[in-house]
VMD Tcl script that draws the C-alpha trace (Angstrom):
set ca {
  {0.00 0.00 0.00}
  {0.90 3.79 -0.82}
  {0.55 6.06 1.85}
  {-0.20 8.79 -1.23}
  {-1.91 8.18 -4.77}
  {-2.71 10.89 -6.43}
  {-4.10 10.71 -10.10}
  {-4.72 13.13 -13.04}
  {-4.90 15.94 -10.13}
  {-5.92 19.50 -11.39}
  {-6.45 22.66 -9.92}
  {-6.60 25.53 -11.46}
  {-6.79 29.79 -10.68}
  {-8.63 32.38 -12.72}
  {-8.41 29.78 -15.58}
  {-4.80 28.80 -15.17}
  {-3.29 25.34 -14.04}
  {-1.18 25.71 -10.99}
  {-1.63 21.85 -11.09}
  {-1.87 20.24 -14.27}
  {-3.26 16.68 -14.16}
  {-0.49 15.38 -11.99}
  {0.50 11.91 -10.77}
  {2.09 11.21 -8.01}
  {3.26 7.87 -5.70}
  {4.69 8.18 -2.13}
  {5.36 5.16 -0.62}
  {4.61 4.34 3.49}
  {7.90 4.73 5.18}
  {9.14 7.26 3.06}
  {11.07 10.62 2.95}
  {9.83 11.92 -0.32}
  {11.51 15.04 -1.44}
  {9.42 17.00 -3.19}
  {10.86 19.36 -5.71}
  {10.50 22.18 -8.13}
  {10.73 25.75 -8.58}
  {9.18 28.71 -7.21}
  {5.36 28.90 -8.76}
  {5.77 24.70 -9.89}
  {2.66 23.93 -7.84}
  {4.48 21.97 -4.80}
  {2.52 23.83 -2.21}
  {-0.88 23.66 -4.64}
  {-0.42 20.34 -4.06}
  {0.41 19.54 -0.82}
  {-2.71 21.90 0.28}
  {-4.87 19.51 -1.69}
  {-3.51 16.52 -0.38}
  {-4.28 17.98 3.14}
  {-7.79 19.35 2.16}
  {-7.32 23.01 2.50}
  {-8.26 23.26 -1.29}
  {-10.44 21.70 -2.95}
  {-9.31 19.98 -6.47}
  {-11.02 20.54 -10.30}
  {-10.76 17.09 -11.26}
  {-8.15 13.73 -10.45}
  {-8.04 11.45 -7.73}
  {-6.13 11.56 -4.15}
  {-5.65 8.23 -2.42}
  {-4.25 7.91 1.49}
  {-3.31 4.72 2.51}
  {-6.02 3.09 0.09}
  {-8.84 5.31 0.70}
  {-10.20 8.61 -0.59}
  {-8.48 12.04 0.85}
  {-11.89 12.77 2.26}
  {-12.76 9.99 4.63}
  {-13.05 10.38 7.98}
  {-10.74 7.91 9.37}
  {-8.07 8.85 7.00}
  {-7.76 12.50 7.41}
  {-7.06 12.05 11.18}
  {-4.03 10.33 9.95}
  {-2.52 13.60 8.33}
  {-0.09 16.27 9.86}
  {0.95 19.19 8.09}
  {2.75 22.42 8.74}
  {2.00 24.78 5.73}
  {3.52 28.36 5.21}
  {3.88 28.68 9.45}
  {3.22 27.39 12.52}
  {0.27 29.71 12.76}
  {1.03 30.05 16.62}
  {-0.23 32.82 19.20}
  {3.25 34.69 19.75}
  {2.70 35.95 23.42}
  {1.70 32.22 24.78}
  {3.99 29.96 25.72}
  {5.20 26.77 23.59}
  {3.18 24.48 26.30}
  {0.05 26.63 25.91}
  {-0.03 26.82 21.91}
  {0.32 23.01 21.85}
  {-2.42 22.39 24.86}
  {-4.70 24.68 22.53}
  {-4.22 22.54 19.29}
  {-4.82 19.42 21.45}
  {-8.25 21.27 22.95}
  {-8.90 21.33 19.06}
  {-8.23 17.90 18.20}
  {-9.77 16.57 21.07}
  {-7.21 14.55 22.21}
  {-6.76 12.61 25.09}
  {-4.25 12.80 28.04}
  {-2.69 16.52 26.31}
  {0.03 16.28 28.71}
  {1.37 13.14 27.96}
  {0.53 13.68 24.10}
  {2.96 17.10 24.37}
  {5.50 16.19 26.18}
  {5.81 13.12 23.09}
  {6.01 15.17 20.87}
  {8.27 18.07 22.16}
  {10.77 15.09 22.99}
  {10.33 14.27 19.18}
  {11.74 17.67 18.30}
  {14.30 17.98 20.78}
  {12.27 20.97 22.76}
  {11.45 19.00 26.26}
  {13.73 21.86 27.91}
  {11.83 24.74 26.38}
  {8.09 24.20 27.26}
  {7.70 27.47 28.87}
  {9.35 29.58 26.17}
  {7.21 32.04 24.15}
  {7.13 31.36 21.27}
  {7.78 34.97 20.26}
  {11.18 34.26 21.65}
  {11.91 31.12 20.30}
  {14.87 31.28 16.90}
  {13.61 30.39 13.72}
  {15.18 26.66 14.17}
  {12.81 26.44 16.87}
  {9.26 27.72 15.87}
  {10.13 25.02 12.67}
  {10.34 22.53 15.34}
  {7.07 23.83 17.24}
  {5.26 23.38 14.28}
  {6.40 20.06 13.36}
  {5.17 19.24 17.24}
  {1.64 20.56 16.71}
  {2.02 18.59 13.38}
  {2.86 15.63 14.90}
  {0.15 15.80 17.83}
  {-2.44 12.88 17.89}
  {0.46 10.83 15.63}
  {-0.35 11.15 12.57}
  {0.96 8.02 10.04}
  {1.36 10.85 7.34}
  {3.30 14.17 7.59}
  {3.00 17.05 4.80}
  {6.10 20.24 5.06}
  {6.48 22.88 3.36}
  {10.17 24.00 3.16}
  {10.55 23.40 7.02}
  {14.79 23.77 6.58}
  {14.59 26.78 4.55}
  {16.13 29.72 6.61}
  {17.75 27.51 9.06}
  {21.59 27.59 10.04}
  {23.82 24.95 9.48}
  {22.67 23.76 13.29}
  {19.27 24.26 12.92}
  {19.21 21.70 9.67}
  {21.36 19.09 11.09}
  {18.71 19.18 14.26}
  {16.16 18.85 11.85}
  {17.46 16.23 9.55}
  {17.86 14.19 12.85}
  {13.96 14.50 13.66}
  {13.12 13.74 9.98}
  {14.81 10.21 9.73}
  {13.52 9.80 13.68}
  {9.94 10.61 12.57}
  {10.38 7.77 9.97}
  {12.87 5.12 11.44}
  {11.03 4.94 15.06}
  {7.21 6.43 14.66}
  {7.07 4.94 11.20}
  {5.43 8.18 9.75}
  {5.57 8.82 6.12}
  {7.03 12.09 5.33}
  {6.49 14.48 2.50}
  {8.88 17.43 2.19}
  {9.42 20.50 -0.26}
  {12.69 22.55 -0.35}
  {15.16 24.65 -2.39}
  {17.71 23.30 -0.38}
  {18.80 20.00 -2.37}
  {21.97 19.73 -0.64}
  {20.33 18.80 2.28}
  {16.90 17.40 0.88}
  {19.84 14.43 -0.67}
  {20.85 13.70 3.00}
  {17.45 12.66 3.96}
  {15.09 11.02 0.82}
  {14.41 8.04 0.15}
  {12.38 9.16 -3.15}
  {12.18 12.44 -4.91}
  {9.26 14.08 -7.01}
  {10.03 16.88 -9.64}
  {7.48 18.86 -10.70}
  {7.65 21.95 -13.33}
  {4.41 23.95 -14.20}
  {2.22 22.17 -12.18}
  {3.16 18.69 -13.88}
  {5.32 15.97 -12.16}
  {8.13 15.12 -14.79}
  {9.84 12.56 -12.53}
  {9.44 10.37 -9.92}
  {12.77 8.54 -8.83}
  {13.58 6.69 -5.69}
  {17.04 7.94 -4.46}
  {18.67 4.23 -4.67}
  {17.81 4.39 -8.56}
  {19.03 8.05 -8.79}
  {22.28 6.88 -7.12}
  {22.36 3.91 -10.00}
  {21.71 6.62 -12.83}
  {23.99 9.26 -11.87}
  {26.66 10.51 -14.36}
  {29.98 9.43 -13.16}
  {33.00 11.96 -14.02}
  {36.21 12.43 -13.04}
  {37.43 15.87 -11.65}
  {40.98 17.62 -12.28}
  {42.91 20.37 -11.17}
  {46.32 21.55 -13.32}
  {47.99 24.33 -13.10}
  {47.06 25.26 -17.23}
  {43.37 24.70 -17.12}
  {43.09 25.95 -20.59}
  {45.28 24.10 -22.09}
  {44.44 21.04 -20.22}
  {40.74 21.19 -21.10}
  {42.11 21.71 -25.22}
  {43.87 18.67 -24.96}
  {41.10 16.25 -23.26}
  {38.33 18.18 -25.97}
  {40.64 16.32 -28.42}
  {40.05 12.73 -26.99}
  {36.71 13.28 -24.65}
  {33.77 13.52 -25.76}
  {32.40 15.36 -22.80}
  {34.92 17.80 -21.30}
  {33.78 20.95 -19.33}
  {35.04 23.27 -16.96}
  {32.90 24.02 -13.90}
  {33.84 26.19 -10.68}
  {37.37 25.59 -10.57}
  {37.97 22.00 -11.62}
  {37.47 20.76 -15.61}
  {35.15 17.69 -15.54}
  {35.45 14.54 -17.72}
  {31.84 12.98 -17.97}
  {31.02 9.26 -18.43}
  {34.53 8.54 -17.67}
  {35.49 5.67 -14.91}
  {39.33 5.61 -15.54}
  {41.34 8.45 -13.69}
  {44.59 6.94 -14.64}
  {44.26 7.07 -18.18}
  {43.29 10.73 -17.92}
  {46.34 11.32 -16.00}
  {48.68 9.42 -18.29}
  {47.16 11.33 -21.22}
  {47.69 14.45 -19.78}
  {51.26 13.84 -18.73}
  {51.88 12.81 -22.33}
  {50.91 15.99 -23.74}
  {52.71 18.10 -21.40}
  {50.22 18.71 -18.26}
  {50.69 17.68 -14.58}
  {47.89 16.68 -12.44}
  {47.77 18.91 -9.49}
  {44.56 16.83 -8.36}
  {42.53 14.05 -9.56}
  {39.33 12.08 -8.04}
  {36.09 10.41 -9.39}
  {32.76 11.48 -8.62}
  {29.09 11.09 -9.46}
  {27.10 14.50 -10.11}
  {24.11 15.04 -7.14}
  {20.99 15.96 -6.77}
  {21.45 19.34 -7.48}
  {22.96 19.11 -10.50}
  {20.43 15.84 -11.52}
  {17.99 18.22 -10.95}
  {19.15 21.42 -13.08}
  {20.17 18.91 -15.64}
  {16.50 17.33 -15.94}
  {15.29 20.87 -15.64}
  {17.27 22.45 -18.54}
  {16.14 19.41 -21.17}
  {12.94 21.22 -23.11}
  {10.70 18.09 -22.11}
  {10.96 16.05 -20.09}
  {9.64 12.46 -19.27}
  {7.71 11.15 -15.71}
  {9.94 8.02 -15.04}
  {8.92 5.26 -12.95}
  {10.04 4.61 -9.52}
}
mol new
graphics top color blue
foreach p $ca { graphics top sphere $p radius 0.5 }
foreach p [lrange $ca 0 end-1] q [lrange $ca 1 end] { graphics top cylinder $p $q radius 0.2 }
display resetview
């Protein structure tokens, strides 16, 4: 079982798509990284999935069963856009309100879960006025997490954060996963970071999803290249055009792509004159998979 199906999902504003009969699989257990740019329709969708719009057409599945039942929605945590908690209360008192809203039973023992969850058992009495960015990210994730939720919707929750703050939160992520076994779908700009976490990615452009890849696959797919540093970069790129089919020069290092064989690169280079000041053999990231997919004109949805 998925714990999201979504099919042939549309929604559009003032007779424009912001999502355009889109498709989309998230596994249960996963960390699905979902990415595109500004105005792609990421946070279109994720408000549909958690009800807050209300779709013109397509299907969205939870865990087998239509987005609207019930039983399912109780199953769904989100934190959209912001916390949207009451600055001058304390963090205790904004999550004892949302539990007064979701009716829950024994609030005490339900927030001091989920403040451990987050790493904020030490700051209960904090306002939340006072409380760093790092922090009111974590507060909502709590008031997300309240009532414990099997599926967990976030909208760019690392964005802003210091190096710190996203560590702590990349921690809570694979915790929320590996020991509550929630299901977690995230957005963010920040790839670097998104690649430490997901187990599967979604790439959306224009309000269509143009690939969905599970990161072991991505990992299998990856260009290999080999990176080098000489001390005539010019020159040393002119000679490697000559034999490579794929030679560019990026940042401060020339790049040999589809290449597995950094001694032959080095001997050829020696040949014709160039030392190696440094060599090593890589495989391009996230990142650059996704400004690569991005930059082809079309581009097709792949299976996971």
């Amino acid at each position: 079982m998925n714990a999201i199906e979504i099919r042939n999902l549309s929604k559009s504003f003032r007779g424009m798509y912001a999502v355009d009969h889109l498709n989309m699989t998230v596994p249960v257990g996963a960390i699905y990284g979902f990415i595109g740019e500004n105005g792609s329709g990421k946070s279109t969708t994720e408000k549909l999935i958690c009800g807050h719009l209300v779709p013109d057409s397509g299907e969205i599945k939870l865990f087998g069963k239509d987005y609207t039942d019930a039983g399912v929605r109780v199953r769904v945590g989100a934190l959209i856009e912001n916390a949207g908690c009451f600055p001058n209360s304390s963090v205790y008192q904004n999550l004892r309100m949302q539990t007064i809203n979701l009716g829950l039973e024994n609030p005490d023992n339900e927030i001091r879960r989920v403040l451990e969850i987050v790493r904020m058992e030490d700051n209960a009495n904090i306002k939340f006025k006072s409380c760093s960015l790092g922090m009111k990210q974590r507060i909502g994730i709590a008031m997300a997490l309240l009532g414990d939720p099997a599926l967990l919707i976030l909208d760019e929750p690392i964005n802003g954060l210091d190096t710190d703050g996203m560590r702590i939160m990349r921690e809570i992520l694979i915790d929320i996963t590996q020991k509550y076994g929630c299901t977690v779908v995230i957005s963010s700009h920040i790839l670097g970071e998104l690649e430490k976490i997901a187990t599967h990615y979604g790439i959306i452009r224009q309000g269509k999803m143009i690939q969905e890849i599970s990161a072991k696959d991505m990992e299998n797919r990856a260009r290999v290249f080999v990176s080098i540093k000489t001390k005539d970069m010019k020159g040393a790129k002119a000679v490697l055009k000559a034999r490579y089919d794929n030679v560019k020069e990026e940042d401060d290092d020339l790049r040999v792509y589809d290449v597995d064989d950094p001694e032959t690169i080095v001997e050829y280079l020696l040949k014709n004159g160039h030392v190696v000041n440094e060599i090593k053999k890589n495989k391009i990231g996230l990142e650059e998979y996704y400004i690569e997919l991005m930059s082809q004109p079309t581009a097709k949805k792949e299976e996971k």
